[in-house]
C-alpha positions as CSV (number, residue, x, y, z in Angstrom):
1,X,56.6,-13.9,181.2
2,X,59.5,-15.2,182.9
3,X,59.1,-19.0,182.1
4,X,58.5,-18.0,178.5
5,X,62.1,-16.1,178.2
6,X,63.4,-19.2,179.9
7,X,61.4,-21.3,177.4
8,X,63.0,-19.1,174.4
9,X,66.7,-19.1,176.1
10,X,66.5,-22.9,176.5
11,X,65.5,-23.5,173.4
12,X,68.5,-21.6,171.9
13,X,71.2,-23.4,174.4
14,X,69.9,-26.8,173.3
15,X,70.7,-26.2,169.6
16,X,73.9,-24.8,170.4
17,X,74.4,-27.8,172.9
18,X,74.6,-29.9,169.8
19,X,77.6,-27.6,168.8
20,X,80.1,-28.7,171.7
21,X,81.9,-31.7,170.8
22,X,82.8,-32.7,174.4
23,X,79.3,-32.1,175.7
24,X,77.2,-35.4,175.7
25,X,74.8,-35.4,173.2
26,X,71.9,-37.0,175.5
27,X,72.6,-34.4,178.0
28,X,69.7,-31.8,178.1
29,X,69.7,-28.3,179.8
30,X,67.2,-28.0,182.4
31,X,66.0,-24.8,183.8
32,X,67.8,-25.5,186.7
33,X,71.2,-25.1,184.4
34,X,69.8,-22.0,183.4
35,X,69.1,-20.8,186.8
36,X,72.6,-22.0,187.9
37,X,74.7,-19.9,184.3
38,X,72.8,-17.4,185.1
39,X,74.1,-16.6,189.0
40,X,77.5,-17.6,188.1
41,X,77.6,-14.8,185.1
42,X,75.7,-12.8,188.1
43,X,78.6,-13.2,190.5
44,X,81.7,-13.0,188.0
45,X,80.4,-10.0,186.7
46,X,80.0,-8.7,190.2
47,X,83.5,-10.0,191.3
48,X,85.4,-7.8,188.1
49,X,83.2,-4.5,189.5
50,X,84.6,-5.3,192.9
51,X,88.0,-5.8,191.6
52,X,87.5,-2.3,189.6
53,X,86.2,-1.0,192.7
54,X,88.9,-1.7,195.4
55,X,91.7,-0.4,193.1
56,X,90.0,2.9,191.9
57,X,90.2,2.9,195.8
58,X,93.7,2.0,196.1
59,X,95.0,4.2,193.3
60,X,92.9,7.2,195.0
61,X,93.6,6.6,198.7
62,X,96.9,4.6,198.9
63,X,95.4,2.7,201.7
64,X,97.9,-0.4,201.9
65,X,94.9,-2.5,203.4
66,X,92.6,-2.0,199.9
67,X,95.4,-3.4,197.8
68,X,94.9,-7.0,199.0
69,X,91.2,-6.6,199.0
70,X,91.7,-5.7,195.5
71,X,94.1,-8.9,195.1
72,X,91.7,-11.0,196.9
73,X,88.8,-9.6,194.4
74,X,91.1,-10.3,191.1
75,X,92.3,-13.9,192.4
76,X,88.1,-14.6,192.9
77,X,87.7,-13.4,189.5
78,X,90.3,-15.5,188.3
79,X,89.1,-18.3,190.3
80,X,85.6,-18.1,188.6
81,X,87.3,-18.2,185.0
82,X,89.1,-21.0,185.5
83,X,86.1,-23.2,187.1
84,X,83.9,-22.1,184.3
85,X,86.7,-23.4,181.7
86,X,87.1,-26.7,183.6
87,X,83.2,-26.8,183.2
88,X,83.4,-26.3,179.5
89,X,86.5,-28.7,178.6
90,X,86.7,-32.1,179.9
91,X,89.3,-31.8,182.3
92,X,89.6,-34.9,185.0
93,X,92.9,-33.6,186.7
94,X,93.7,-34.0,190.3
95,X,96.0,-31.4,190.0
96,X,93.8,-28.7,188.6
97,X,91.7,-28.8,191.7
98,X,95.0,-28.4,193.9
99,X,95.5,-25.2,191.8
100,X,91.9,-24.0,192.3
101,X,92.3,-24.7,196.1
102,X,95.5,-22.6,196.1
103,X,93.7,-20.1,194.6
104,X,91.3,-20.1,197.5
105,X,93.9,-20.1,199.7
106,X,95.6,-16.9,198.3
107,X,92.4,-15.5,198.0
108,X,91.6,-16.1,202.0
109,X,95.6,-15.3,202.6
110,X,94.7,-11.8,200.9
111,X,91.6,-10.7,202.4
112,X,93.5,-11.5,205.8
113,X,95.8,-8.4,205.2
114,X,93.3,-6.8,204.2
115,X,91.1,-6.8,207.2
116,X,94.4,-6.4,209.5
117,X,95.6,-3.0,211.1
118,X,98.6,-2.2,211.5
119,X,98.7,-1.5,215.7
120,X,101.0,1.7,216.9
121,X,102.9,2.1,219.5
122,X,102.3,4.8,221.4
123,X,104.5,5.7,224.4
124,X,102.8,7.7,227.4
125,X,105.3,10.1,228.3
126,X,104.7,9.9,232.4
């Protein structure tokens, strides 16, 4: 049952593969493709729940530490949108990566802060 929705779903991308003018026509979409679109729609529609998720929290809580989880979550989502648009326009910039890897950075930068506790100071009175 499986391989024939994959069958049907493959069939349908091919024809519309013919549609993208900066696709190459002699390119053909494997199952593998298939596999791999459907895990990335998987994980950036998991990434925007998360993002919801963390700032619901934030908004209810005002924990300081769930706002940059909540950053970290909407950078990743961000990240994910602008990888699948270099994947869909033909985009051969250096400096596109450097932004993506800034990204990353941020995005590691935020959940930092957001695993971090703030340490008191408490006195012992003697």
């Amino acid at each position: 049952m499986f391989n024939s929705q994959l069958s049907v779903i493959s069939k349908i991308t091919l024809q519309l593969d013919y549609f993208n003018p900066f696709d190459d026509p002699l390119d053909i979409v494997t199952q593998d493709d298939l596999i791999a679109g459907s895990v990335s729609i998987a994980i950036a529609g998991l990434s925007i729940l998360l993002t919801l998720m963390a700032i619901s929290a934030y908004k209810k809580t005002r924990v300081s530490q769930l706002k940059f989880i909540a950053i970290a979550f909407s950078l990743f989502t961000i990240y994910l949108g602008i990888e699948a648009l270099q994947e869909l326009l033909p985009f051969d910039d250096d400096s596109f990566d450097l932004f993506l890897s800034v990204i990353m950075l941020c995005i590691l930068v935020s959940f930092f802060f957001g695993i971090m506790r703030k340490k008191k100071n408490h006195l012992e009175k003697p």
